[in-house]
N, C-alpha and C positions, 0 to 999 in steps of 0.2 A: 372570365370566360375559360373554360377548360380547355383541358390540351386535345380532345378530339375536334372542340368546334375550330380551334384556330388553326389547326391540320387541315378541315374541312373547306376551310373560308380559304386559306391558302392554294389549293388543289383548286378551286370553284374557281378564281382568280387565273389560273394559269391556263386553264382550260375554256376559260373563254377568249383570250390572249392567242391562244393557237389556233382558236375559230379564224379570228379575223386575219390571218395572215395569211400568203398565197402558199396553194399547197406543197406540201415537200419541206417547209420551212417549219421548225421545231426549235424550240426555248428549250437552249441547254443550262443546266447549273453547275459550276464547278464543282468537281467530286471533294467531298470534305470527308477527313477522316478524322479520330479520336480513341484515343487511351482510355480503357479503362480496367479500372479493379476491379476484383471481386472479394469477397471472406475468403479465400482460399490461400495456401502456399503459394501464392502463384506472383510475376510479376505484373507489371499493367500489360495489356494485349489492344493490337491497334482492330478496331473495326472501321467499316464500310458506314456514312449517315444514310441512310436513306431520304432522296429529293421530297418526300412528304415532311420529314421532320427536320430539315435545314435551317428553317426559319426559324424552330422555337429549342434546337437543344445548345445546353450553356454547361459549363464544365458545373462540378456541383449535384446535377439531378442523377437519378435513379431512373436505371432503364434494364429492359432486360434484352440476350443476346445469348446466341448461342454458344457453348460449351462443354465440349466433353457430350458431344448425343442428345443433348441438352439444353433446356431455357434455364440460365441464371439470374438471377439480379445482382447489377454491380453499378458501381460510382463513373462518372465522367470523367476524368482525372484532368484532363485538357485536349486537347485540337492539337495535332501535328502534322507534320509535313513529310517526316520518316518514316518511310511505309516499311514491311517487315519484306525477307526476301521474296519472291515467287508469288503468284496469283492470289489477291488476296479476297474472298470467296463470301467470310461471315462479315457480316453487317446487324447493325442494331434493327433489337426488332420495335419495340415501341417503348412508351415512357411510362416509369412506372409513381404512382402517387401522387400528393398534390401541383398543380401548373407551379412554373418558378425553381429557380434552385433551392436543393435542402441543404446543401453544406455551403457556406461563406468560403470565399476566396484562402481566407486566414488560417479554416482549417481541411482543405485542402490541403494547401501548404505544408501545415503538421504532420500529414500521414508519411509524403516522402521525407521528411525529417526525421520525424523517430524510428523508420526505415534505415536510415544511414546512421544515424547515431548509434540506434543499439543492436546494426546489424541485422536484420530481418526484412523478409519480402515485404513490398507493401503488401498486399494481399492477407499477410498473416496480421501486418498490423493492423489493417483495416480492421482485423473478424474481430481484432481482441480489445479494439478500443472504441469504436460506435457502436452505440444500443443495438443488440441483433432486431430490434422492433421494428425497425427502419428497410428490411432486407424482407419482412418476413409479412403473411399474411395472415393477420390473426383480429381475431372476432373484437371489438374494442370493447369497452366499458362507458357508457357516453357519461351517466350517473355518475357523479365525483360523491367517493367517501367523506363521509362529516369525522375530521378528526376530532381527539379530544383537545382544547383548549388547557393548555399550562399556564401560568403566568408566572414569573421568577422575580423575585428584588434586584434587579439589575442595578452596580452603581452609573452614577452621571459618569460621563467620560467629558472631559472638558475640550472646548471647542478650540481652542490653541493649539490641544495635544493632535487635533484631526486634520488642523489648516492645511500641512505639506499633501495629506491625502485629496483631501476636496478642492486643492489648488489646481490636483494632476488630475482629477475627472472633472473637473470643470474644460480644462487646456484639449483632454481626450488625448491622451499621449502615453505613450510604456513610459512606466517608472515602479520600481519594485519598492515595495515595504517590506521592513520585520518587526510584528511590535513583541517584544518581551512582557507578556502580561504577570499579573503577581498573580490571578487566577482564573478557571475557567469561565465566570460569570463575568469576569473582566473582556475577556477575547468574547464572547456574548454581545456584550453590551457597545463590544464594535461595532458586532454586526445590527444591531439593530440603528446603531447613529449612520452607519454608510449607507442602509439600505432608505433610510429616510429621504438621503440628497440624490438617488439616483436610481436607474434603471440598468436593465439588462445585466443583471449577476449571476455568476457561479458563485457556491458556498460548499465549500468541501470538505466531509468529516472523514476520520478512518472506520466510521463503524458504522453498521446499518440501526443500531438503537439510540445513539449521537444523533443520526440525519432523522429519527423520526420523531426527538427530543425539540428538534431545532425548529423543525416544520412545525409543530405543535405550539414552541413558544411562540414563533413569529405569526403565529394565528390566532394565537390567544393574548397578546400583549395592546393591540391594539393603535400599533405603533402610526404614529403621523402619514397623512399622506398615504399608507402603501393598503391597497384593495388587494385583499386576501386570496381575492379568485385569479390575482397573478402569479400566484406560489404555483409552486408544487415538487415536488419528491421524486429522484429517482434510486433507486438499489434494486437490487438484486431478490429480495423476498419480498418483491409486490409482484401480483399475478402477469402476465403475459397482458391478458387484456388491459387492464388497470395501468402498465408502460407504456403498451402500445398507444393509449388514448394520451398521455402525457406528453409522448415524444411527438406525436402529431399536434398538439396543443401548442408544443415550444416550436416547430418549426413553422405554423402558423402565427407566430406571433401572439398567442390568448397567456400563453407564462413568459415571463421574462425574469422571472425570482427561481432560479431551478437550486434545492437542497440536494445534497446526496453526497455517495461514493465516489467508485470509480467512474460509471456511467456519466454521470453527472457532468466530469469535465470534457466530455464528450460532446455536451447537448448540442445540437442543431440550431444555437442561436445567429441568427442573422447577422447582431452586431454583438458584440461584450464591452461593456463599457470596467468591467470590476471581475476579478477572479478571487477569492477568498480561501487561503487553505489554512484552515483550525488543527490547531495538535499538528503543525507540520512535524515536527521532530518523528511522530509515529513512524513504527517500522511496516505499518498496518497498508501505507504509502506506495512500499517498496513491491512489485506484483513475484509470486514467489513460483509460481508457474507460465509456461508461454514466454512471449517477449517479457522479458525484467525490464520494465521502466520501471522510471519512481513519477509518481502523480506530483510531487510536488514540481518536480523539475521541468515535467513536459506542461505545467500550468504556468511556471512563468514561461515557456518558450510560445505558448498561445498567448498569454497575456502579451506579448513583444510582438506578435505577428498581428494580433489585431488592433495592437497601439491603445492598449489599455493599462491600468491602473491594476498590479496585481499586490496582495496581503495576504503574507505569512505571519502567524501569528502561535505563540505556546504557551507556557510556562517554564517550559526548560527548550528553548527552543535546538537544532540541532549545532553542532559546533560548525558543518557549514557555511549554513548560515550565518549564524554568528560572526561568522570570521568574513562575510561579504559585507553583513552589517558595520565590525570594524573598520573596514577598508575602505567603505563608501560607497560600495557597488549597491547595496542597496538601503533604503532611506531607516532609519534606525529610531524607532519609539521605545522610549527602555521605560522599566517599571516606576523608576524614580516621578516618572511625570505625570503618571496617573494613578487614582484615588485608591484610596486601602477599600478594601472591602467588608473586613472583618475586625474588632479592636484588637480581638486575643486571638492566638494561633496553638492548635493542641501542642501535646506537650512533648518533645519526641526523644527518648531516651535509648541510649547505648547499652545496650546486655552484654558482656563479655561472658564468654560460655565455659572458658578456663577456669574461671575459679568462684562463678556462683554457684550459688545455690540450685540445684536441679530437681524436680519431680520424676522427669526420667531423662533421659540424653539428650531428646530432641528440644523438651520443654524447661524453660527455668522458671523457678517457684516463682519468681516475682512475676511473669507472664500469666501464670496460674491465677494465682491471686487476686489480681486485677481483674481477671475474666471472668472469675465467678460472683466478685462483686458487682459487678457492670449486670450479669447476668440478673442476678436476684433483682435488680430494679430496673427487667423490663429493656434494657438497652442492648442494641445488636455491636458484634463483636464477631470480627474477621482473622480466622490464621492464616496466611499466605506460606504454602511450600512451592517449592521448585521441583517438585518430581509427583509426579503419579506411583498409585501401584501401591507398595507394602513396604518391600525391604530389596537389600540384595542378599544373596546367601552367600556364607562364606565360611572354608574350611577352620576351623578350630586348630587343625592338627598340621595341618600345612599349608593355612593361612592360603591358601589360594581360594580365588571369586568366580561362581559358576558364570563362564560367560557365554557369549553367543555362538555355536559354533558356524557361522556363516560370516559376521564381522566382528567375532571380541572385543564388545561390547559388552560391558556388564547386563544380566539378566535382572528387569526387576519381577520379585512374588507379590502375586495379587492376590491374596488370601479367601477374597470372595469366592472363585472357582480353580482355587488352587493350584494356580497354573504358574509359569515363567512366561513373560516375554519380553520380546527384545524392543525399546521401544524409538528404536533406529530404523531397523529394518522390516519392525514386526511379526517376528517369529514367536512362536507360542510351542511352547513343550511343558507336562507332568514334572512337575517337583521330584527332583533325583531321591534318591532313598541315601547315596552315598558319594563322596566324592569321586569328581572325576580322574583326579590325581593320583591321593593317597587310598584311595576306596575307604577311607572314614567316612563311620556314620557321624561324625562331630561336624553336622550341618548347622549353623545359627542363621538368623534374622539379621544383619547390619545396617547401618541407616535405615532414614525413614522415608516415605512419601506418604502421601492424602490420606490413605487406606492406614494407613500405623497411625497418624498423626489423629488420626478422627476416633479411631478405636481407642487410643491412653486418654483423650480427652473425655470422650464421652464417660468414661469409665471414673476420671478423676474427678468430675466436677458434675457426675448426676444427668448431665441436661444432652439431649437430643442434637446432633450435630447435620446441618449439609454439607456435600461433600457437593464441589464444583470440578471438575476437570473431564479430560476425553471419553473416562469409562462413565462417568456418572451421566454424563451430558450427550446424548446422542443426536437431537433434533431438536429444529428451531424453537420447536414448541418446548421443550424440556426447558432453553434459556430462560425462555418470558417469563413460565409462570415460578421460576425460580426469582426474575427479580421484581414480580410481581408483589411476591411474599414476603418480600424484607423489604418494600414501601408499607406493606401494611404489616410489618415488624410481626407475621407469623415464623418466619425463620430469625430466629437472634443468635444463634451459632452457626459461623460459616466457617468452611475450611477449602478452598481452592490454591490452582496452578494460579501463573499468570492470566489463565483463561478467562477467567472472573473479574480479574480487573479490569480487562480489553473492555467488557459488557458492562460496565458499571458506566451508569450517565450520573449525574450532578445531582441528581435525585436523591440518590441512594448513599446513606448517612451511616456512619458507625461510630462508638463510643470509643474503640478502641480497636486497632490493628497490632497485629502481632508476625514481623517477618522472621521469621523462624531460619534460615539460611540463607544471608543476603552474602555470603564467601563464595557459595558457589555462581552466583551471577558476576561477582567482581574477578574471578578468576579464571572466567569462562577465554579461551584461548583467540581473541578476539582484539585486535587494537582499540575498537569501539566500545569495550565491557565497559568501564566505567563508566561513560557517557547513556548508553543505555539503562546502569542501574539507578544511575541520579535520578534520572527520567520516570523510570519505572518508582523507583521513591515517591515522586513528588506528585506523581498521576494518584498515587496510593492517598496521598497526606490531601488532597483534596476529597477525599472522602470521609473526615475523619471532622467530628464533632470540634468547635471553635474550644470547648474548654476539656476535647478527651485527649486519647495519649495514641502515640506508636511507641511501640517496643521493637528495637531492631536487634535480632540476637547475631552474636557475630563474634570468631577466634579473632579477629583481626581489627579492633579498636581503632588503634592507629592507623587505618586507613585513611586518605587523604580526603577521597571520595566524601566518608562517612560524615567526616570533619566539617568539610563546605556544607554539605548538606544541612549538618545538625544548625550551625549558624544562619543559613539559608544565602549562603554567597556563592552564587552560580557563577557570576561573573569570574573571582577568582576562581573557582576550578576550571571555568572554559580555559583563562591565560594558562594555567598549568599543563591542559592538555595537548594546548596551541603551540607550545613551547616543548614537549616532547616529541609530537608528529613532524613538528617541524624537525628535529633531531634526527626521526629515523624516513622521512620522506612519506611518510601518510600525508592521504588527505586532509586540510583542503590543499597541503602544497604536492601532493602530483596525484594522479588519477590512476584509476585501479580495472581492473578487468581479471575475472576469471573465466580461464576456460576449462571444462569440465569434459573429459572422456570416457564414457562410458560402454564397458562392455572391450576394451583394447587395452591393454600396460604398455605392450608394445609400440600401437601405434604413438601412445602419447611420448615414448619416449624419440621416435620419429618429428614428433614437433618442436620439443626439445631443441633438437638438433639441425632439425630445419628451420627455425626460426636464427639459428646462432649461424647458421653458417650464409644465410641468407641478410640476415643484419653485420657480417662482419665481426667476430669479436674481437677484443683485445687481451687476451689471455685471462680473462678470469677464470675462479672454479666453477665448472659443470653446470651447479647447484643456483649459479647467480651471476649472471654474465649480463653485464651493463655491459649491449651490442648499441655502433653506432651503425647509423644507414635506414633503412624502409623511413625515411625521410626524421629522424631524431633519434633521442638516447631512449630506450626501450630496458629496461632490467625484467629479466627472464628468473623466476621465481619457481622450485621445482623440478619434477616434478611431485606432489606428494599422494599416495593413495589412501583409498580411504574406503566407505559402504553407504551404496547410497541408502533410501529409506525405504525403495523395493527390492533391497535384498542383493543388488547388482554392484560388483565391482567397480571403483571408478579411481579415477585417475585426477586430481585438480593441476592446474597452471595458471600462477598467477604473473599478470605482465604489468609493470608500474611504470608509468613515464608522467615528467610536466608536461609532456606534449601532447595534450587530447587527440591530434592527426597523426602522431607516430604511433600512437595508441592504438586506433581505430586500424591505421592503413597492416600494423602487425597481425591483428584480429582476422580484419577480411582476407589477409595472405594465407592463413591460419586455415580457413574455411575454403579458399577457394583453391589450394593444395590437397589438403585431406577432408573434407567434409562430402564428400560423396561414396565414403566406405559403406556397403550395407549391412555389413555388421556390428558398428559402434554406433555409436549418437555423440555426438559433439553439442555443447550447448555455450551459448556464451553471456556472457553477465558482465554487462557495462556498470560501473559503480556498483561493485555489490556492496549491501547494506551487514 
């Protein structure tokens, strides 16, 4: 029955109820009020229910209400009893979408949580983590797309190694997993043994050609038990309609197998029995605009709220985790217990760039060599750089580097349209004729990125190179049919950023990788660098033919990093890293938060100092005052400046404590002190990544 007839049927009811009574006497209903959201900045706001829709509204549904001169649609949040001060006027006007609630009690729940966790309105969290499809009215797609059908060699995952998991979705109870897979068809072939014993899953990748790899297999595999038309997909490049019809699918109950992104953890599912996050370790997880959650985090905080069964799974999984794994907090499947995959493992060798042999600076002859062999017989081959652009230019005569004049940043040259830009802030200026310094014309070329790197190759070895990164790659479509082309092995020279690899699924096969500067990723100014480069390795070595090679060129052999890696003992390098953070108080033993000032020096140096004098210090330096008080020990970090990537002055503060609520309570002191200047922007980043 729809929500007008049970409105109707209600009304008819009460209306004949006041027929038969003596005149003057009239059925009152107690006035019932209700909180709710909207997408907006805003907090929850109480309305007025109106005596027609008493009966049938339940925290959950979608209704619309006045706002701002205006009908909006927003969420029920819940029934209260706290009315706001003075006459309260707006009232709900009617319900919008299918009868019944759309969102579970559970997630509900999550909105004012990740509200207070990472600091932010509900209303902001609302816009930025359920499907806008849900708010919005848009034309559906009723016709479901025929994917294409994959099928992969998936190995067996043995039925022992699963028991603790199908123990806890049989019980229906939170219990966290991390399984440490040896590879991606392995964390694969999870999902296809969990999704066999059970119903109502999320499945979470970091990329939208991952979720529509996955979707594909699990429709083309043919797996036991699971009807195909319970799937389905959600991200971000499928059309408005095409969502729309999905998200109304899942909140009717017709999907209960939802693949996808960010959206995805979102769905509208009524129950979740299973949350699944593949490649947790990704930084892809981490939201880099808007509220900063990290997806992995608020997916176990649902999986606990709905009293389900949640699985993190990688190959390099995060030291985090790991270190919850160690500890117990959550249930631990390590690689030792499940099947190899492969017999042979390519072949991955150390380049020391000191004192081999070189074809030019950036390349060493033995990388050459390899690549043009591989080449001649038809086999695709990858160079990976870390920089876009050409070079940077740099005086001969007085040895100084054309930098940015907005945040001195190195400028790199793009030699295609001959320009500089800054690829911080984005600034773009004409190639000086002379220095800025000494007014020498002795300008040169220095290091290399994609543009240098693709130019001496294509040059030294005859053959036609792609080039992958931000300048080459502008639109979606530019991706696909890029990796289009190297499943059907018409591109067999590549040369990409990290960009390329993010977009690389399981598909896509190479004879040989060549990391061309893996120093600058380990030396990036970062407590997480090595743990990210491991990661970034081994996401690489899964793409790399059972019997071809990586070549990692590198000043710094003796790397520790390098070392675990080459052996493949992740385990030892997690203890080594476990064993240094714990030295300097990183994560996972105390929690981090940046807050970021933009557009003030001054004011940030005001927080500085409001926060130290406000927490009590005990005379330390300026720069790092471990303040007791706003309810824990809190160490004040800063402040450091810096540019942001539009060009804007900014100011960082970073605040470190073991105490997640001295953490939090400094943060919102933080914001509801200075956060209402309207000339800075304050931003804050709980766990930045």
């Amino acid at each position: 029955m729809s929500t007008h007839a049970i409105v109707a049927l209600f009304s008819t009811k009460i209306d004949s109820a006041q027929r038969l009574l003596t005149p003057g006497f009239v059925i009152k209903f107690p006035m019932l009020f209700y909180d709710i959201i909207f997408p907006l900045a805003l907090g929850p706001l109480t309305y007025r229910c109106p005596p027609e829709l008493a009966a049938v509204i339940e925290p959950g549904m979608i209704v619309a209400a006045p706002l701002r001169n205006r009908v909006t649609h927003g969420i029920v949040l819940r029934k209260t009893e706290t009315l706001p001060e003075g006459q309260l006027r707006n009232r709900i006007k009617e319900l919008i979408g299918p009868t019944g609630t759309v969102l579970s009690r559970a997630l509900l729940r999550l909105i004012p949580w990740m509200s207070e966790y990472y600091i932010a309105s509900e209303g902001m969290t609302l816009k930025q983590t359920l499907p806008p499809e849900l708010f919005e009215s848009t034309r559906m797609i009723k016709q479901r797309k025929t994917p294409e059908h994959i099928e992969l060699d998936l190995p067996e995952v043995p039925v022992s190694v699963l028991a603790p998991i199908t123990e806890s979705l049989t019980e229906k109870k939170f219990r966290p997993f991390l399984i440490h897979a040896r590879s991606v068809l392995q964390e694969y072939a999870v999902v296809r043994a969990i999704i066999e014993k059970t119903q109502n899953i999320i499945i979470l990748v970091p990329e939208i050609s991952q979720a529509d790899l996955l979707y594909q297999m699990i429709i083309g595999q043919k797996i036991h038990g699971v009807d195909t038309e319970r799937v389905c997909v959600l991200h971000s490049a499928l059309s408005k309609g095409r969502r729309s019809a999905y998200v109304e699918g899942i909140a009717a109950g017709i999907y209960d197998i939802v693949i996808g992104t960010r959206h995805a953890l979102f769905a509208p599912l009524k129950k979740v029995s299973c949350i699944m996050v593949l490649h947790e370790h990704s930084s892809f997880y981490k939201m880099e605009e808007g509220i900063r959650y990290h997806m992995r985090d608020v997916a176990v905080k649902r999986a606990y709220l709905e009293k389900s069964v949640v699985i993190l799974s990688s190959i390099t999984p995060s030291i985090d985790s790991y270190y919850n794994a160690q500890t117990g907090k959550y249930g631990f499947i390590r690689p030792d217990s499940l099947q190899h995959v492969a017999k042979t493992q390519p072949k991955i060798s150390i380049v020391d760039m000191r004192y081999c042999k070189k074809t030019t600076p950036a390349l060493s002859k033995t990388a050459i060599n390899i690549a043009g062999s591989r080449l001649k017989i038809g086999k695709n081959v990858i160079f990976i750089v870390n920089r876009k652009g050409y070079a940077t230019l740099i005086c001969r005569e007085c040895e100084n580097t054309v930098a940015c004049p907005d945040c001195g940043i190195a400028m790199v040259m793009h030699k295609g349209d001959m320009m500089l830009r800054c690829h911080y802030c984005g600034r773009s200026m004409e190639i000086p004729l002379q220095c800025g310094r000494c007014r020498s014309i002795a300008l040169e070329p220095v290091g290399f990125g994609t543009e240098r790197v693709q130019e001496e190759i294509e040059k030294i070895l005859g053959a036609r190179a792609v080039r992958f990164d931000k300048d080459a790659v502008k639109k979606r479509s530019d991706i696909t049919t890029i990796l289009k082309n190297i499943l059907a092995s018409a591109s067999n020279l590549l040369i990409g950023t990290r960009l390329l690899t993010t977009h690389l699924t399981i598909l896509h096969r190479f004879s040989l990788a060549v990391i061309l500067n893996i120093d600058a990723s380990t030396n990036f100014p970062d407590f997480r660098a090595s743990e990210k480069a491991f990661a970034e390795l081994s996401s690489i070595l899964e793409h790399i033919d059972p019997d071809g090679d990586m070549l990692i060129q590198t000043r710094a052999p003796g790397n520790p990093m390098l070392r675990y890696f080459k052996t493949g003992n992740y385990h030892s390098f997690v203890q080594e890293e476990l064993a240094v953070r714990k030295t300097l108080s990183y994560p996972p033993f105390a929690r981090l938060i940046e807050i970021t000032v933009t557009g003030g020096t001054e004011l940030a140096d005001k927080i500085v100092i409001g926060l130290h004098k406000a927490a009590h210090p005990i005379g330390k330096p300026a720069n790092e005052v471990r303040a007791v008080g706003m309810r824990g020990h809190v160490e004040v970090l800063g402040p450091v400046a810096s540019q942001s990537r539009h060009g804007l002055r900014q100011v960082s503060i970073f605040l470190k404590s073991a105490d997640r609520k001295a953490l939090n309570h400094a943060a919102c002191f933080v914001m509801d002190t200075y956060g209402k200047k309207d000339d800075t922007c304050i931003r804050i980043d709980v766990d930045p990544a």
